[in-house]
N, C-alpha and C positions, 0 to 999 in steps of 0.2 A: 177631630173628625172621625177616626178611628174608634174612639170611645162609645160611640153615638152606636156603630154598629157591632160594638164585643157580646159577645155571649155573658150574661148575670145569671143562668139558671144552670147545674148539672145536667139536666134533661134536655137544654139548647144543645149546650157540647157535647153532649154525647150520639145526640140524634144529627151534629157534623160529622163527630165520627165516624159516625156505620155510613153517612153516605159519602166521606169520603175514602172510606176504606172499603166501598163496594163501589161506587160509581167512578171513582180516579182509575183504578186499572182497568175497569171496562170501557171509559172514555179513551185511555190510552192505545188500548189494544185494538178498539174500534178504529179510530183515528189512524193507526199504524196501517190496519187492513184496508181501510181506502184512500191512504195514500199510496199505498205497494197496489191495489188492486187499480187506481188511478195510471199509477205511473206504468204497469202493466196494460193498461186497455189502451192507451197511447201509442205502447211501443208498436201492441199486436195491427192498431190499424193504421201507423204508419208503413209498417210490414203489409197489412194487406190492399191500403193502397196504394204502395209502389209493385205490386207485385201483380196487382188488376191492371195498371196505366202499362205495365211492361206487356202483357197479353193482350192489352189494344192496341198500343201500336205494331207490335209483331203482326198482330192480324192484318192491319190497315198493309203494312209492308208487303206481306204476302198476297193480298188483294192486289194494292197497286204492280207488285211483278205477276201476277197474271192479266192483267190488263198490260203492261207492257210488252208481252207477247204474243197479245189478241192482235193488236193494231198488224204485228208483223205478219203474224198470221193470213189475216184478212187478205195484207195485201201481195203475200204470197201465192194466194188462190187463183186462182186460173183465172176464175170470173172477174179478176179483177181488171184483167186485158178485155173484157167480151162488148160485148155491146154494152148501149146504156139500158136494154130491157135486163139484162142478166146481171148487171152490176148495181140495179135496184133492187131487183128479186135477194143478189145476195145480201146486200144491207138490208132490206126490212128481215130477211131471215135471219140475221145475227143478231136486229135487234130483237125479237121475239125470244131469242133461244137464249139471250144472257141476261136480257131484262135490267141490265144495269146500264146503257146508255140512251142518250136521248136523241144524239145525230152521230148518222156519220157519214162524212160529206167526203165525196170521191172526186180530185180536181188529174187534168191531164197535166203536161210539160209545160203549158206555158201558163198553167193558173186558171183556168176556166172551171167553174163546176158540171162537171157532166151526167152527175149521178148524187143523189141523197135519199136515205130509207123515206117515204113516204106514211109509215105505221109508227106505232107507237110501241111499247115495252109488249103493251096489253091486244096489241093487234090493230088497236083503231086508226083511222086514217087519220094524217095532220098535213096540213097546210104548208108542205116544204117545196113547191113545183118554184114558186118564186127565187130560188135559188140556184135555179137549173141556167148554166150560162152566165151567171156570176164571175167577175174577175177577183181573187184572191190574193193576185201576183201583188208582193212587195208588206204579205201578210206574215210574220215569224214564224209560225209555225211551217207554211208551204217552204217558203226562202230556205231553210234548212233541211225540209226532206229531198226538196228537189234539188240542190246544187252539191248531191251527192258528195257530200263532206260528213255524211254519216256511215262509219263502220258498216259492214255487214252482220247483221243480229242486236242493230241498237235503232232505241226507237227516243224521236223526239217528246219530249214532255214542255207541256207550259201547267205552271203550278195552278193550285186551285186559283180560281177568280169567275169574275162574274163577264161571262160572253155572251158577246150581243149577237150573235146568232140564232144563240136556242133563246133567249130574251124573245126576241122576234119573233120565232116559231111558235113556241110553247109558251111565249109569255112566265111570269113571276121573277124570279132571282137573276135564273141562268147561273148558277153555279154549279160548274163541272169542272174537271182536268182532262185536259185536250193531250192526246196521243198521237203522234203523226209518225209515217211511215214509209218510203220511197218504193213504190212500185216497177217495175223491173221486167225488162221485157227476158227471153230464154237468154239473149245476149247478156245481161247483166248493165243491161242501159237503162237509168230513168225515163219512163215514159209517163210516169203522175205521180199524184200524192194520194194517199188514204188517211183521216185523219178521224179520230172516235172521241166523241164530247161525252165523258161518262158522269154521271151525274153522283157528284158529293153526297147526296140523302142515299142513294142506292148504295155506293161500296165505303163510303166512311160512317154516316148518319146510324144504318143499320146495326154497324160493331157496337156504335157508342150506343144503343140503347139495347142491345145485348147484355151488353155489360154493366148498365144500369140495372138491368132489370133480372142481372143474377146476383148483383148488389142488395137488391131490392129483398130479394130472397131471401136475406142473412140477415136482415134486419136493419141495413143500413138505406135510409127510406131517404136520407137527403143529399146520397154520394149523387155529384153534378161533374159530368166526362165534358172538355173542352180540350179540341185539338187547335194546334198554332202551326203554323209552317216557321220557316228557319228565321226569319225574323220577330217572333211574337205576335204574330196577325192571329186572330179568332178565324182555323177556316170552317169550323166545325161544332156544334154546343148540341146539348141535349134541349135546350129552350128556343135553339135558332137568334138569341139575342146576340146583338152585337158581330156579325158574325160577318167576314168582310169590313170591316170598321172596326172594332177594339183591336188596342194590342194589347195585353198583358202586359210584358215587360213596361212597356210607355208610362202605364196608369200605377203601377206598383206592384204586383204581385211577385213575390219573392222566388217561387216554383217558377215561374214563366226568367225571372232572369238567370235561375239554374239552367236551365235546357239552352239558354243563350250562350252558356257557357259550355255545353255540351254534356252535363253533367244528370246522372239521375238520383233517386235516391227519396224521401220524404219528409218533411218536417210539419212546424207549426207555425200559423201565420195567423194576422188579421185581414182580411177585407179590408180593401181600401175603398175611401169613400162610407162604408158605414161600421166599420170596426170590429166587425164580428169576428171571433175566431174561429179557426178553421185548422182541421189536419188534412195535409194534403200531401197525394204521392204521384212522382212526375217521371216519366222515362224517354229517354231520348230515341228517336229511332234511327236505329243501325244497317235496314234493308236487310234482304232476305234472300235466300237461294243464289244466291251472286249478285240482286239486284242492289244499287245503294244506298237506294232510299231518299228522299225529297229534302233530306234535314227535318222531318216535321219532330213534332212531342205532343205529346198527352198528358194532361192533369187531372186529377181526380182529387174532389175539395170534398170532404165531409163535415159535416156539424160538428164544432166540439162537443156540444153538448150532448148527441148522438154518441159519436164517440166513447163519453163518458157517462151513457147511459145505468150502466149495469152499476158501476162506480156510484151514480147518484142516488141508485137502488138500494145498494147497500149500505149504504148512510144513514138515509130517511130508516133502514131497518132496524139499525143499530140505536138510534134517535126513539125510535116505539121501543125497543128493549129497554132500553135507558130509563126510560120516562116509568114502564113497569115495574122496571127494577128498582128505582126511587121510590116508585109508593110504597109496594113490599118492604124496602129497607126500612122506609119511615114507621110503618104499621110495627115490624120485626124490633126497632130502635124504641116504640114507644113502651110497648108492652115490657122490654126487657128494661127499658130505663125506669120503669114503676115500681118494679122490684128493687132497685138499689134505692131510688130517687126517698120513697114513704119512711126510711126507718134511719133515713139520712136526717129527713125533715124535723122526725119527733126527736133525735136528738140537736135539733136546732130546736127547739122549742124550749128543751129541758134548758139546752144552757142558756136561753136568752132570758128564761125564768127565773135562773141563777145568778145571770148580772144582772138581772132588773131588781130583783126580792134580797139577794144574798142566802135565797133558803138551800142548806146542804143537807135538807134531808127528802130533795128530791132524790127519782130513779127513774133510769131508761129502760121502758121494759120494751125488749124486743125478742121473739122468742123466733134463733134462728142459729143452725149448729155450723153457718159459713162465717167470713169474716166479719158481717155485720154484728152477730151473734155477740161474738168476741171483742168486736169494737165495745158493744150495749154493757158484759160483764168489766172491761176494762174502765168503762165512764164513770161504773155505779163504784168501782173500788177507787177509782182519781177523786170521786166526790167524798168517801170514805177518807180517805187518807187527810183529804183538803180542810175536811173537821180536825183533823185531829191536830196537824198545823196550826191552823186558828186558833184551835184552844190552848196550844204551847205559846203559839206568838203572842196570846193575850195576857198570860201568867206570866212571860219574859218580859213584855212589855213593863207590867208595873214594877219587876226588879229591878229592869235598866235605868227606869224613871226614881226611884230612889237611891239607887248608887249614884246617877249621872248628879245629882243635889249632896252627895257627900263629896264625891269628887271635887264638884263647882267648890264647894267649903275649902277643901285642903287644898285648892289651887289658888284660894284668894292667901291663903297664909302664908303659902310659897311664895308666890310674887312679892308681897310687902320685904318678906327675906332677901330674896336676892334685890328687891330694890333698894334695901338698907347697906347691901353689900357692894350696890355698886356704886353709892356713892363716897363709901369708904376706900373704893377703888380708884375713883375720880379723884381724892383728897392725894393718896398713893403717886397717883401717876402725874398729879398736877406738882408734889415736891421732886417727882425724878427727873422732871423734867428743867427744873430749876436748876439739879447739880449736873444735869446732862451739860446744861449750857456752860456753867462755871466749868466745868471740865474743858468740854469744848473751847475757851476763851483762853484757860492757860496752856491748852492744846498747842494755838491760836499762837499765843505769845514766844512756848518753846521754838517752836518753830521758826520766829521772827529772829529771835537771841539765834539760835545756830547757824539759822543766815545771817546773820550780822558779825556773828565770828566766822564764819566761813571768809564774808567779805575782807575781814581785819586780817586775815590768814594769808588770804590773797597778795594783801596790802603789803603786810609785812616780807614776806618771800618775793615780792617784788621789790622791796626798798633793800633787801640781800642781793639778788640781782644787781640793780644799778648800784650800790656800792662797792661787788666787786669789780664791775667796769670802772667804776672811778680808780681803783687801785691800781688796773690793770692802766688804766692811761695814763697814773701818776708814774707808773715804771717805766712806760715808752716814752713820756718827757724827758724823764731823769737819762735816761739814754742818748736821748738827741742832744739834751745838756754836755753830757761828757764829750760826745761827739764834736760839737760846738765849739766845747773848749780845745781839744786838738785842732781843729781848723786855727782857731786862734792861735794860737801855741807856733804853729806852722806860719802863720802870716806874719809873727811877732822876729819869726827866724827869717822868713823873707827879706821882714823890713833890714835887720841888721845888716845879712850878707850885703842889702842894696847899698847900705849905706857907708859898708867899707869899699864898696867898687866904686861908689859917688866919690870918695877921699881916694880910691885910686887917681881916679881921673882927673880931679883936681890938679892932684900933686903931677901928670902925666902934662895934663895943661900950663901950669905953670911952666913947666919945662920948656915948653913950647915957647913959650914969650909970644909974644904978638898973635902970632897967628892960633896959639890952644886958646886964647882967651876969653874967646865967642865958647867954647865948649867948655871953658872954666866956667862959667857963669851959668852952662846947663845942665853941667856936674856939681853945683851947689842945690839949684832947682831941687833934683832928684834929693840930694841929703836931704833935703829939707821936708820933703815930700817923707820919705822914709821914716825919719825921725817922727813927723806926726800919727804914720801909719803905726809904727812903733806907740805910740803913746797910749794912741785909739784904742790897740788890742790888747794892751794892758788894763784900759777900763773895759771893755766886753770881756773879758775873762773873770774880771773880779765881778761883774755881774752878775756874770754865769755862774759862780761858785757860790754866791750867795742865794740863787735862784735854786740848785740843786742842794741847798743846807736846807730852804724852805718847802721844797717838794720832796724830799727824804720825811722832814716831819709832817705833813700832809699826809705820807703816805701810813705815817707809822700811825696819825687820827683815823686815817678813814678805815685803817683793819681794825683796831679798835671797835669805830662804829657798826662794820661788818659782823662783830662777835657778838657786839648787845642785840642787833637785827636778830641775828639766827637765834639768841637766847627769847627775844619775843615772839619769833613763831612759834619755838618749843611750847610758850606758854600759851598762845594764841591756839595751836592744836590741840592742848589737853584740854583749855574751854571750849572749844568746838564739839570734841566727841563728847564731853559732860552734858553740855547743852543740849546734841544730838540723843543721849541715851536720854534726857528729862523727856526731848516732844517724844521721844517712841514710846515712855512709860505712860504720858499722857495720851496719845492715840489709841494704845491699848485700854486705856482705864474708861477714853471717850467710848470704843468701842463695846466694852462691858456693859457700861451704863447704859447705851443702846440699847443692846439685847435687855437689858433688864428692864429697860422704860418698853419695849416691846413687847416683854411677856405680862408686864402690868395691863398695856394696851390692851393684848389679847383675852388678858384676864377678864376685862374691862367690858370687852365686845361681849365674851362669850356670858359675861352676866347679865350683862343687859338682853342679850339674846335669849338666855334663862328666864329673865324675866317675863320679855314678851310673848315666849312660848307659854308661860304658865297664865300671864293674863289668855292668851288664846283656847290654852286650854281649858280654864276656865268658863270662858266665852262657849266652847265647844261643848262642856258639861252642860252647860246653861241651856244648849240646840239642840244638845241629845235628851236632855228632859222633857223639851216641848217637844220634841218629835218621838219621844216615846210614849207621851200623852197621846199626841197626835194617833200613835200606831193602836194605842187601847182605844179609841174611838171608833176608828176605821175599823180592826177586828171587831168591836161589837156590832158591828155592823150586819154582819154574819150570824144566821139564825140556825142554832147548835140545837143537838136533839137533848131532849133531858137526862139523859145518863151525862151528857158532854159536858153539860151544864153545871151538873151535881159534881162532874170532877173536878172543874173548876174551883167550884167554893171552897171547896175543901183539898185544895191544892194548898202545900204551905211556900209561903211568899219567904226572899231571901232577908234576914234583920239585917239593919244597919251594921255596918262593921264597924269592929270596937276597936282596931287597930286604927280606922281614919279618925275617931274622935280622938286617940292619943296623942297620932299625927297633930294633928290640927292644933294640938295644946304645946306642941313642941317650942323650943326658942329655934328662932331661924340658923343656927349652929349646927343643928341636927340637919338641916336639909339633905346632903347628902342619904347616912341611914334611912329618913323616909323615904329617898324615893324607891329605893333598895325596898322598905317596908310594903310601899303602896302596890309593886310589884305582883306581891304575892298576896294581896289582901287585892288586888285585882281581882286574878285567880280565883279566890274564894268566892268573891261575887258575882263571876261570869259564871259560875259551877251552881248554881243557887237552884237550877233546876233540876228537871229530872234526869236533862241527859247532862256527859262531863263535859261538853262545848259550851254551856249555858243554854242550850233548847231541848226542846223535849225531841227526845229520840221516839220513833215509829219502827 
């Protein structure tokens, strides 16, 4: 989307430029001034109408307390005791002479009307007799002057409203504020009331269009004055609308619920009901000269747009500068962009001439001693020099293109080389890898033989073991044997002693006769017993001896046995670590061969990788020919001046180098040396030019 609307031309952009580099700070600056000059006309005529609504109602105040000590006044006068000729004479004469009310009705003590002005402000007669003899008893305003519950020097008020009295007389609204006042004989006794209906158009109506209309003066032609009494009642408007019926506060006005609150001061608001905005300034009233005052307030709404008159003045002025000042710019922006834009152009022209044709013996003529100037001699020598490239790139061109085809050659000889060598590598690695294995297998085997003499080692120092325990248990038999045999030996010596005490006894019995006889026969028992105990231990003794002749030589076999044991470890050891040093000679020889089938490997990789290089390289000669071709097409493309031309032909081109045909003829043996060779015979052929890079130097 963006794209749609970018600037394509230098003279677009530059003709944003100058209007944004003239018309952004004057938009800014402008904009700044009526906002400050805005937020300035605000402040001044919230300041000037709260400071007008404070001057109206101070007035109104001071009115109302001179009217509250008219009434006293009045009916302090003498005439107010007189008759009822002198007491109408006085009222029509008060009203004449103040012009500001409409009745003022004179009642006695018990309520009766005895007297009312009969004239009007203006002199003329009105129709007030019908009120003469009136009862007023049980009216507010009478009830409080006469039941002298009023101080001395305070007068009753009933707030504005609409009274049906002067309704009746005078007919319209009847809107007045009634002033009542106890009449007072020399004794200081009520003897009536005096009571003055002063009319709202005369002491309030009057300020407010005063004050309009030195509003009016200032310029402020829509400032609208509305007084409220202490609840938001309309008692007063410059239009008379609503007046007695609206309340302010009720319907929304935001100034009428300040002064509800007691509060003055100014702000900003809309109209309710139709939304307009409005500055408006409102002041409470305070009373005046000691008197209190009613609670009323005053408002004063002006136009915003009034208000912000001057503010819109200088906008719309700012707005015609603006609009001046853009054309200027643009006039100012074109002219000077035609001077850069023309000699921008012709050197668009040269060079589109240049990539369209490839003719380099164009020039930009511009004849100008600023940077244009400069740019023009800079292009015609970029075009200069861009010949002279061309004619180098096309002479190197066909060097490159004939070396890059020697190259291709000695890189096909290479390759067949190192392929011939790596398959003599492959033969290499395919037999190391044969005695890797055989290595590996009698590795394999040592290993198997040491463990298996390790196990026979084992064997044997274990069959040493249990045959010294055999020895060692043939000595503890041979023990118990001898042992054995003294038991016997000891039982052999039992028997006999028993057997001489048996022939004791015998012979003891006999003696006896008769009665030893029973014990003769159990002193034969016993011999007899003896004698075989005798007999018995004679053969377990000779047992024993034979037993201990056969475990002596037992004992004397199995040391024996124990000495060949220990003599076959000896030998089972020295096979052990023989066999142990074979697999470690082996694993070391495994691991040689490793390494040598590894660097075969390596050998192997790195030829093949030889190889593949040199095919690529070759490949790469092969790319660089044709794309050296390629590049002497392309440079002829370029239309060279006839000197450029002439140096061309008679440019000497680089010969074949005699060192790659040598190359080339080599056995794949030499590879090495050639590549060392091709090196420097690079060298010579990258230098084939006029400069020492292989290009022509400028």
């Amino acid at each position: 989307m963006l794209a749609r609307f970018a600037f394509r031309s230098l003279r677009s952009k530059m003709l944003a430029a100058f209007l944004v580099m003239g018309l952004v700070p004057m938009t800014v600056v402008g904009w700044m001034e009526y906002a400050r000059s805005r937020d300035m006309l605000i402040h001044d005529a919230k300041e000037r109408l709260s400071l007008n609504a404070g001057s109206v109602i101070d007035k109104i105040d001071r009115n109302l307390f001179e009217r509250y000590g008219d009434v006293q006044a009045f009916a302090g006068n003498p005439l107010a005791r007189g008759t009822q000729g002198q007491r109408i004479d006085a009222a029509n004469f008060y009203t004449r002479t103040y012009g500001i009310y409409d009745l003022m009705v004179i009642a006695d003590a018990d309520g009766r009307v005895v007297a009312v002005n009969n004239v009007d402000k203006d002199g003329k007669p009105i129709n007030s007799a019908a009120l003469l003899g009136r009862t007023v008893k049980g009216v507010s305003w009478f009830e409080e002057a006469v039941s002298g519950r009023l101080a001395q020097g305070t007068t009753h008020i009933v707030d504005a409203s609409s009274d049906p009295v002067v309704k009746e007389i005078l007919g319209g609204a009847g809107e007045v504020i009634v002033f009542s006042a106890p009449i007072r004989d020399p004794n200081g006794r009520v003897i009536g009331v005096w009571s003055n209906r002063a009319s709202m158009t005369r002491i309030v109506g009057e300020i407010v269009a005063a004050s309009e209309k030195e509003m009016a003066a200032t310029g402020a032609v829509s400032v609208r004055t509305t007084v409220v009494n202490k609840d938001g009642l309309v008692i007063a408007a410059d239009s008379g609308a609503g007046v007695l019926e609206r309340n302010l506060a009720k319907v929304g006005w935001e100034s009428a619920r300040q002064l509800l609150e007691g509060k003055s001061g100014a702000l900003e608001e809309l109209e309710p009901g139709t939304g307009e905005p409005h500055v408006s300034g409102y002041a409470k009233s305070v009373g005046a000269l000691g008197f209190a005052g009613l609670g009323w307030g005053v408002v004063l709404y002006q136009d915003r747009a009034e208000a912000l008159a001057a503010a819109t003045s200088l906008r719309n002025t700012v707005l015609v500068i603006g609009t001046i000042a853009a054309v200027l710019i643009i006039l100012a922006a074109l002219a000077f962009a035609r001077t850069i834009v023309q000699p921008i152009q012709e050197a668009v022209r040269v060079l589109g001439h240049v990539a369209e044709t490839g003719d380099l013996t164009q020039q930009l003529n511009i004849k100008s001693n600023d940077e244009l100037g400069e740019m023009a001699v800079s292009f015609n020598g970029f075009l200069s020099k861009l010949t002279q490239i061309a004619t180098g790139m096309r002479r190197s061109a066909t060097t490159v293109t004939r070396a890059a085809r020697e190259l291709s050659a000695v890189a096909d000889d290479i390759s067949s080389a190192a392929q011939s060598q790596a398959s003599s590598l492959e033969e290499t690695a395919a037999s190391m890898e044969e005695i890797t294995a055989t290595v590996k297998h009698n590795a394999e085997n040592a290993s198997q033989a040491s463990q298996l003499a390790g196990s026979a080692r084992g064997v044997a120092e274990k069959g040493g073991r249990v045959t010294g325990d055999a020895v060692d248990a043939m000595g503890a038999i041979n023990a118990s044997s001898r042992k054995i045999a003294d038991i016997i030996t000891t039982i052999d010596e039992i028997a006999f002693q028993t057997n001489l005490l048996a022939l004791n006894a015998a012979v003891e019995a006999a003696r006896a006769g008769a009665q030893g006889r029973g014990f003769a026969v159990v002193a034969s028992e016993v011999r007899s017993l003896a004698a075989r105990s005798a007999s018995a231990a004679k053969e377990i003794k000779g047992l024993i001896s034979e037993s201990t002749e056969k475990v002596n030589h037992g004992t004397t076999l199995v040391n024996q046995s124990g000495q060949t044991l220990d003599e076959i470890v000896t030998g089972v050891k020295r096979v052990t670590d023989i066999v142990a040093e074979i697999a470690a000679a082996s694993r070391e020889q495994s691991v040689g061969i490793e390494e040598v089938n590894r660097a075969v490997s390596q050998m192997d990789q790195i030829t093949q990788q030889n190889a593949a290089q040199t095919e690529e390289l070759s490949a790469t000669a092969g790319t660089l020919a044709t794309q050296a071709t390629d590049l002497e097409q392309m440079v002829s493309w370029f239309k060279l001046s006839r000197d450029d031309q002439s140096f061309l032909g008679g440019a000497e081109t680089a010969a074949p180098s005699r060192a790659m045909k040598r190359r080339a003829a080599k056995a794949p043996a030499a590879a090495a040396p050639a590549a060392r060779e091709a090196t420097d015979d690079d060298e010579s052929f990258m230098g084939a030019g006029s400069g020492g890079d292989g290009f022509v130097d400028f």
